[in-house]
C-alpha positions in Angstrom: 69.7 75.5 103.2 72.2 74.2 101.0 72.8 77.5 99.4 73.4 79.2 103.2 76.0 76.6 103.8 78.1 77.1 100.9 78.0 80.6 101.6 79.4 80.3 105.1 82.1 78.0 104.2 83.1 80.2 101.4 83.5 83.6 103.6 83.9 81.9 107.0 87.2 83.9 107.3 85.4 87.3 106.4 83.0 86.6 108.9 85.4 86.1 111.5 87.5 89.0 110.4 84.6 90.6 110.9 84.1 89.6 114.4 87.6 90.7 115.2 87.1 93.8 114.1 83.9 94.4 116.0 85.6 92.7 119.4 83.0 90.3 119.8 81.9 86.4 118.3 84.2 83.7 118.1 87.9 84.9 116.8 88.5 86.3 120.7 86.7 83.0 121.9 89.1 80.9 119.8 91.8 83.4 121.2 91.2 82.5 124.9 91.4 78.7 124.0 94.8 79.3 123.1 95.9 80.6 126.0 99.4 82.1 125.0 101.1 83.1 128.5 101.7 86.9 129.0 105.1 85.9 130.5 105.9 84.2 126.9 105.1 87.2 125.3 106.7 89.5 127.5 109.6 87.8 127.4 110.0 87.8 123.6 109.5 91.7 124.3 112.8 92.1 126.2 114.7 90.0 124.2 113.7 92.5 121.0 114.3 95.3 123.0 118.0 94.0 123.8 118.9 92.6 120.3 117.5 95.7 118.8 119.2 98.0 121.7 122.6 96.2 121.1 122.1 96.7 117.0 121.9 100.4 117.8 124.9 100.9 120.1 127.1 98.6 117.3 126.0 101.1 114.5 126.4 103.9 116.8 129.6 103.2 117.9 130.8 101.9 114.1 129.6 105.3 112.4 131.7 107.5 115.2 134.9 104.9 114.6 134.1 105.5 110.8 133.7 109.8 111.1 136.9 109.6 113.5 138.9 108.0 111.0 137.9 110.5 108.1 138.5 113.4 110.8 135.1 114.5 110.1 133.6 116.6 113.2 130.9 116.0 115.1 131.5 112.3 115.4 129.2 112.2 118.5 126.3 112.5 115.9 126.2 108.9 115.6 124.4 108.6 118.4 121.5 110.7 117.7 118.9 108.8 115.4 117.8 111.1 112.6 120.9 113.7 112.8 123.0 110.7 112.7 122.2 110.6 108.5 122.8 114.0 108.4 127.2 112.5 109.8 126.9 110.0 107.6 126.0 112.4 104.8 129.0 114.5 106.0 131.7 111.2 105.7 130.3 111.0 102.4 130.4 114.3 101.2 127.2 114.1 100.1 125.0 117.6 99.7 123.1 118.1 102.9 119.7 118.6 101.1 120.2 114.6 100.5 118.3 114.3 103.8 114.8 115.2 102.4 115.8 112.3 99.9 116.8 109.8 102.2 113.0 110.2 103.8 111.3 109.3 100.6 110.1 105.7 100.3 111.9 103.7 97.7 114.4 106.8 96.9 115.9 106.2 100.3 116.7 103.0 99.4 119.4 104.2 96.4 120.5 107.0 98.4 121.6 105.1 101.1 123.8 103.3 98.9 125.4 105.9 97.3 125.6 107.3 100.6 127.2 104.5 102.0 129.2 103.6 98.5 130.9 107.4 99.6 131.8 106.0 103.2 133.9 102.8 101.7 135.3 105.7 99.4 136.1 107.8 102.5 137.7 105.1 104.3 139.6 104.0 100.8 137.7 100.6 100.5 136.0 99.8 97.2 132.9 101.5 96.4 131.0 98.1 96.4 130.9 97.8 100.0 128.4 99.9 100.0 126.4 98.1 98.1 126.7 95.3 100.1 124.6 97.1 102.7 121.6 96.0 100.9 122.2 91.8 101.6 120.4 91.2 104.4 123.1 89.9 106.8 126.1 91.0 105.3 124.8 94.7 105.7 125.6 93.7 109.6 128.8 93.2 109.1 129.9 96.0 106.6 129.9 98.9 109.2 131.5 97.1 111.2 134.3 96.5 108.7 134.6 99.8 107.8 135.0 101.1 110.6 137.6 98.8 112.3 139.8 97.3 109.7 142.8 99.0 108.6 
């Protein structure tokens, strides 16, 4: 008995992933005890979908300001999410072909910031604002200042 104890204790969790998994036991029973309102959750839902809604239109609108200023055409690209790398690839003058490379995990990382090291170059700002993009709040603010300081 002791032995069957132990074991439970030990691999409780598994068991209970397990019970997830198979949609029945005591993980959705101990799910309806906590009783987290719908509203609450929807709520949080629109408040993602605006935040992430009004991130979009700012780098949207930063990438045209930036493509108008170094009178590269197309600047309405911006606004179209995977041909919008393709514009920024262009402010950069980057090869095109740099595409496949920016959909490669990990590689995408370092060609965006070479990528973006050729847009501060483009709008005669140091290179290292570009690699600035890469700090998690600053990279906010970096399009943003390349496209509408002076």
């Amino acid at each position: 008995m002791k032995k069957q104890a132990t074991f439970i204790s030990r691999f409780g969790w598994l068991l209970t992933a397990g019970a997830v998994l198979a949609g029945t036991g005591t993980a959705f029973a101990q799910y309806e005890e906590s009783k987290v309102p719908a509203a609450f959750l929807g709520g949080f839902l629109v408040v993602a979908l605006i935040f992430a809604a009004l991130g979009y239109i700012y780098m949207a609108l930063s990438l045209q300001t930036i493509a108008t200023k170094t009178n590269t055409e197309n600047a309405w690209l911006a606004w179209i999410p995977i041909v919008n790398l393709i514009l920024m690839l262009n402010i950069a003058k980057k090869p095109i072909w740099w595409f496949i490379l920016m959909l490669i995990p990990l590689v995408n990382i370092v060609v965006i910031i070479i990528v973006w090291m050729g847009i501060a170059e483009a709008r005669n700002k140091p290179n290292w604002w570009g690699i600035l993009m890469i700090v998690p709040l600053v990279g906010i603010i970096v399009p943003g200042y390349l496209a509408w300081s002076d």
